[in-house]
C-alpha positions in Angstrom: -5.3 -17.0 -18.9 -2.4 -17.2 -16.4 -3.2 -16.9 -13.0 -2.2 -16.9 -9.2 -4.9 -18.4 -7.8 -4.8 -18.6 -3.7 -6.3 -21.8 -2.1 -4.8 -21.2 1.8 -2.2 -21.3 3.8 1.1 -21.2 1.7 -0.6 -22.8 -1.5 -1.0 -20.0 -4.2 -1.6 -22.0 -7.5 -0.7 -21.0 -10.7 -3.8 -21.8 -12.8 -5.5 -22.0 -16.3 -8.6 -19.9 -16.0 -10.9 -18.0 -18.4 -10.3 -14.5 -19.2 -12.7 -12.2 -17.9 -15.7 -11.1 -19.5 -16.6 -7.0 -18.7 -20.2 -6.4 -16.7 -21.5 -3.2 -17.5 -19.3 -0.1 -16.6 -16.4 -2.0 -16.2 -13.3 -2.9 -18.1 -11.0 -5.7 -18.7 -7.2 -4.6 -18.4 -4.5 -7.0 -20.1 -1.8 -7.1 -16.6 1.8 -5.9 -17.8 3.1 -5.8 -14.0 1.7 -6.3 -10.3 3.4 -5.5 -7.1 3.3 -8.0 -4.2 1.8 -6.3 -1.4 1.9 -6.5 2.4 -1.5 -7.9 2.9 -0.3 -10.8 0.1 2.1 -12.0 2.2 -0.6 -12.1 5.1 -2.8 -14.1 2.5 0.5 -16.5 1.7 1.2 -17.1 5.7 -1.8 -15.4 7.7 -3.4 -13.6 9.2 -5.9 -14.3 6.2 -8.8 -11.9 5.1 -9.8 -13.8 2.2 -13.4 -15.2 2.9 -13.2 -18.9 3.3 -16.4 -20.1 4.7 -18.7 -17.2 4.4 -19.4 -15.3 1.2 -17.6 -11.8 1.5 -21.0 -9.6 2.7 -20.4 -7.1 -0.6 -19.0 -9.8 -3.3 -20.4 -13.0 -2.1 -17.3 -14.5 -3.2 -15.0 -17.5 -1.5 -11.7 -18.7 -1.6 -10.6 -19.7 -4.0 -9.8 -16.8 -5.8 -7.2 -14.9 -7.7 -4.7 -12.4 -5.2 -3.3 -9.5 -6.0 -4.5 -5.4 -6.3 -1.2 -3.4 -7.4 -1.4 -3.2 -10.9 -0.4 -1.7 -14.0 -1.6 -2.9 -17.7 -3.4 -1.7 -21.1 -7.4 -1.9 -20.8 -8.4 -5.0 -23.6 -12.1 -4.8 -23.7 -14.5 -2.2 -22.5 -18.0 -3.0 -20.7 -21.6 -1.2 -21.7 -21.7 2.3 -20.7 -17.9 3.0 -20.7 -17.1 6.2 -22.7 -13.9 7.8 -21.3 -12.0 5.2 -21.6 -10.5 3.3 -24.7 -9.2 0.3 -25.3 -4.8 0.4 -25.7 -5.3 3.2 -22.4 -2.4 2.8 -20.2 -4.0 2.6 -16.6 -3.6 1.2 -13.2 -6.7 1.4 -10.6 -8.0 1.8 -7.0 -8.9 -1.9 -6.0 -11.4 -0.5 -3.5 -15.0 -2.2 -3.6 -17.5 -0.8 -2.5 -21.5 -0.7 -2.6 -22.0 2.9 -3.3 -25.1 3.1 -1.0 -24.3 3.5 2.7 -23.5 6.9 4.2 -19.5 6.7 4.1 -20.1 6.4 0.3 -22.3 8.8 -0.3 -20.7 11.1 1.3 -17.5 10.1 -0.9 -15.7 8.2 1.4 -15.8 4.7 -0.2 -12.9 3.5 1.3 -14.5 2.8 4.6 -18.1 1.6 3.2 -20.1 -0.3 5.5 -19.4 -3.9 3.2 -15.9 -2.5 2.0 -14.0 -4.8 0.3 -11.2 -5.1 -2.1 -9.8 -6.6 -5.4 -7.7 -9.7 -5.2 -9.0 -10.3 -1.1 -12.8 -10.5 -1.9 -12.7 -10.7 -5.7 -10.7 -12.2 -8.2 -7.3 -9.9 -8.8 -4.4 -8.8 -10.7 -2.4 -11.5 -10.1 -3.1 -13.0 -13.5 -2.8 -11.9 -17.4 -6.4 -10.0 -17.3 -8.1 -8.3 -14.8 -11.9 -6.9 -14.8 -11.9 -3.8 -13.1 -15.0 -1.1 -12.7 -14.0 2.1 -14.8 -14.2 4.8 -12.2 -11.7 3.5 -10.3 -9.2 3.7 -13.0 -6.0 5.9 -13.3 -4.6 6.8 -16.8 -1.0 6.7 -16.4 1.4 10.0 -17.6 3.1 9.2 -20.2 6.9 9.8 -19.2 5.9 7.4 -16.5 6.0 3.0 -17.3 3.8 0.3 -16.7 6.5 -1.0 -14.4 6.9 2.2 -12.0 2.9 2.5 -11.7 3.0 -0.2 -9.7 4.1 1.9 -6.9 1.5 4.5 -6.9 -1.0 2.2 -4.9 1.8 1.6 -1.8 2.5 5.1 -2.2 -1.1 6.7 -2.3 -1.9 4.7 1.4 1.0 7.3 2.3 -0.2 10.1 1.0 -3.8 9.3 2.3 -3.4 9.0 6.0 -0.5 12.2 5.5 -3.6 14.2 4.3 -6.0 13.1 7.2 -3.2 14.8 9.7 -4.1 18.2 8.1 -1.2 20.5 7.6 2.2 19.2 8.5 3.9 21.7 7.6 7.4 22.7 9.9 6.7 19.8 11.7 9.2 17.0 12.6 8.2 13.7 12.2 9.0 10.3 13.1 8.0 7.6 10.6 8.6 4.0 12.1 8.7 1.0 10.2 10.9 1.8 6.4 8.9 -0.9 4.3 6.8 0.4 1.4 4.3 1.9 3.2 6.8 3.6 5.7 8.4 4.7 2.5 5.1 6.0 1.2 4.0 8.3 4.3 8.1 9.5 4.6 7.7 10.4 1.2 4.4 12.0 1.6 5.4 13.8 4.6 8.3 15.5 2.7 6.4 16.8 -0.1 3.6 17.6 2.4 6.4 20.5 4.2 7.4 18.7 7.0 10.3 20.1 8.4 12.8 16.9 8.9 11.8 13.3 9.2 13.5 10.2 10.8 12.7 6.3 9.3 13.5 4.3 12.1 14.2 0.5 10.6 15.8 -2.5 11.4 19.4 -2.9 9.8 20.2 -0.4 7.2 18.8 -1.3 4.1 16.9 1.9 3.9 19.4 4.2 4.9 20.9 6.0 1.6 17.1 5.7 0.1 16.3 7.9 3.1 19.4 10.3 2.6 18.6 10.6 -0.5 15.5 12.7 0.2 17.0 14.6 2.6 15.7 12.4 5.5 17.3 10.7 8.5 17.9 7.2 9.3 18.4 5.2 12.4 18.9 1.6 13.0 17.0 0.3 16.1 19.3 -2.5 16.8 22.1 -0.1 17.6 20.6 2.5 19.9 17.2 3.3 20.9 14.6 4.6 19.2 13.7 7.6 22.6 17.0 7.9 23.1 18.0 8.8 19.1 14.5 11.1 18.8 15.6 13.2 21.8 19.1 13.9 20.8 17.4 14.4 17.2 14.9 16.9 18.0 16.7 18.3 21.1 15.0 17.1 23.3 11.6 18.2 22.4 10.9 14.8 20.7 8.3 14.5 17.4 5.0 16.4 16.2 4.0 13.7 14.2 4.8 9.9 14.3 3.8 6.9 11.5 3.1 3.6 13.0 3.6 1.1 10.1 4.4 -1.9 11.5 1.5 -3.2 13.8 3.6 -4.6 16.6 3.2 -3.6 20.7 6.9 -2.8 20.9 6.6 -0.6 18.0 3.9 0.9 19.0 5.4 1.5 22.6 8.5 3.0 20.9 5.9 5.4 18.8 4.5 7.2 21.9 7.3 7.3 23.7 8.7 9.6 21.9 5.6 11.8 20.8 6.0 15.4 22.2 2.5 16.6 24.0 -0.2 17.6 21.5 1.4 15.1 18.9 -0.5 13.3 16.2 0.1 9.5 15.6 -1.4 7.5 12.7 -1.3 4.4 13.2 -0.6 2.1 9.8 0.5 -1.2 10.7 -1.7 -4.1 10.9 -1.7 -5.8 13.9 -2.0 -9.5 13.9 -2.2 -9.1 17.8 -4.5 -6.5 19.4 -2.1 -4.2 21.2 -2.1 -3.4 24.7 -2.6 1.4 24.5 -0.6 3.0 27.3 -4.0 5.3 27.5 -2.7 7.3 30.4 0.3 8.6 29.1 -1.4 9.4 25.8 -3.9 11.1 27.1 -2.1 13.5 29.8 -0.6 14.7 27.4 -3.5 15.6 25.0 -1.7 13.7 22.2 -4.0 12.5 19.2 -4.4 9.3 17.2 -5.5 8.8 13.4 -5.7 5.5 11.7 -6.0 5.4 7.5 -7.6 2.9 5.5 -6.5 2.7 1.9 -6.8 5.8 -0.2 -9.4 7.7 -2.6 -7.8 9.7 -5.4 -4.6 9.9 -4.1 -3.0 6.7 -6.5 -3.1 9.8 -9.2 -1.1 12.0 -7.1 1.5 9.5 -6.7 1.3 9.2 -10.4 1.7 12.9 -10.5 5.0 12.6 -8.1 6.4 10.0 -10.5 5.8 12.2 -13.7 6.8 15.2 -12.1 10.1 13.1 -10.5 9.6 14.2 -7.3 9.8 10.1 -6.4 11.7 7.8 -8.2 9.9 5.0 -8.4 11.8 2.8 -9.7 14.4 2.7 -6.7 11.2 1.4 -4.5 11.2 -1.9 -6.7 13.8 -4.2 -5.4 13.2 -7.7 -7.3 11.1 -8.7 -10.2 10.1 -12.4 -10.4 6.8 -13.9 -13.5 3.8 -15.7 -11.9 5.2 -18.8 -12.6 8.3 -17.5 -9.5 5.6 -15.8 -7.8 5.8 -18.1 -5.0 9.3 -19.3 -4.5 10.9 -16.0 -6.0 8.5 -13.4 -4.3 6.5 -14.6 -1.3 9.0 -16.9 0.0 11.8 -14.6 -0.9 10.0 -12.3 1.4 9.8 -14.3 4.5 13.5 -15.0 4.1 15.0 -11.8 3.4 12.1 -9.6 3.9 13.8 -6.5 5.3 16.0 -6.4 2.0 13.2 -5.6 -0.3 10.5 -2.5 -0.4 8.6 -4.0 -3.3 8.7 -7.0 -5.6 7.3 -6.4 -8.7 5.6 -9.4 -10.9 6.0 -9.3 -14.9 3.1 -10.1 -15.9 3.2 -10.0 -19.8 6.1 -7.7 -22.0 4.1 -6.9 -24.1 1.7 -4.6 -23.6 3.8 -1.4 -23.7 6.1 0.1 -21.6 
């Protein structure tokens, strides 16, 4: 089979491999599309999380490997043990690893297991015409929703996630920083969880109408200030709850500055230098911070969303490139003109449904 197959720093290999063979209580899923996601592009140019000296402490697996864990496809082959699944299901799939012993997963919250770990970083990915994937992590996708829009559900589901561990938005105003796909994810979450009006904050205005569109606000950074446009926004009384999702210290300056006391920040961006907290002024005024790691169930919400068409997903998909453009066509497209796309999707095969 096909395959993007990373090997380090810019030098993603499009490879001849053999297909996967399913262990026991997994499946193989024959990959219609994939989504380029925002720790890919860390892979492609680093920071890089994908082991390359030692073996990942859950997979025991090195570089090189296959990238990628937004996925869509048709399951091919089924492992021992599988029952409710069969093969031609449409599906996508939570590429959380996890060892299913420590106390985080038993108590159901795999996605921060003691040797967490995750498709296409510390085992071989999507990024390639077949995929072996453990059944219970699988989705079965609606039917008035295609193989091409699932791809979103995975960006989106880290939205709803972290939106859920605030608790009840509801009549709140919010703040959501940062208007790439996961910015996208947790405004869109936030406005199906109640809150009461939200404003994407962005460089340029790419993500304007998109945000207009759902009723949201939009301001570009570059030509006035984020504090500045939050106070005349709200009043004066400034936001109840504010989305981190870039990971730098000027955006995360900008986020607390204009957090009202008693505010909740969740901090999504991933920081490839550890920031600098203005603890004093966060905590005088009793304000709160959450951070979210991945998701659990939520990827079937999101597929829920799309079915019901309270998202378009399809608007969130601004390029498609095939694994043999993967690199020039998606990851270096992205460094160029990054700010211009929310996701680039990857067809895989066209011919395994729609």
């Amino acid at each position: 089979m096909k395959a993007a197959v990373w090997h380090g720093y810019k030098d993603i290999r499009i490879s001849d491999l053999p297909a996967p063979k399913p262990k026991p209580g997994h499946v193989v899923i024959a990959v219609s599309y994939a989504g380029i996601c925002g720790t890919d592009r860390h892979e492609y140019t680093g920071p890089n999380f994908i082991p390359t000296v030692k073996p990942h402490r859950l997979t025991g697996k090195l570089a090189p490997l296959t990238i990628g864990h937004e996925f869509s496809g048709v399951i091919s082959e089924l492992g021992d043990g599988v029952t409710d699944w069969s093969v031609s299901d449409r599906v996508t799939a939570n590429g959380t690893l996890c060892c299913g012993k420590c106390e985080m997963c038993k108590s159901g919250r795999y996605n921060v297991c003691e040797k967490l770990g995750f498709l296409g970083v510390n085992l071989d990915g999507a990024f390639a015409e077949y995929v072996e994937v453990e059944a219970a992590r699988l989705f079965a996708i609606p039917e008035n929703v295609s193989l091409r829009q699932a791809i979103i559900a995975e960006p989106v589901a880290c939205g709803i996630h972290s939106t859920r561990l605030l608790g009840d938005i509801k009549g709140k105003d919010v703040v959501v920083v940062g208007p790439g796909i996961i910015g996208i994810g947790c405004f869109l979450a936030a406005k199906l969880a109640g809150a009461a009006k939200i404003m994407v904050a962005g460089v340029g205005e790419d993500r304007k109408a998109l945000v207009e569109s759902y009723g949201g606000d939009y301001v570009d950074v570059m030509k006035i200030d984020l504090k500045e446009a939050v106070a005349k926004w709200s009043d004066g009384k400034n936001a109840g709850v504010v989305y981190e999702c870039v990971g730098t210290q000027r955006t995360l300056d900008s986020c607390i500055s204009v957090m009202k006391p008693g505010a909740q920040l969740m901090v999504m961006g991933v920081f490839e230098e550890p920031p600098v907290f203005p603890m004093n002024d966060f905590q005088e005024g009793e304000r709160r911070m959450y951070t979210s790691q991945a998701h659990l169930d939520e990827i079937g919400v999101a597929l829920e969303y799309f079915s019901n068409g309270d998202i378009k997903a399809d608007e969130l998909i601004t390029r498609e490139v095939t694994l043999d453009t993967l690199v020039e066509d998606g990851f270096e497209e992205l460094i160029k003109n990054g700010p211009q796309h929310i996701k680039i999707a990857i067809k895989i095969s066209d011919k395994r449904g729609n």
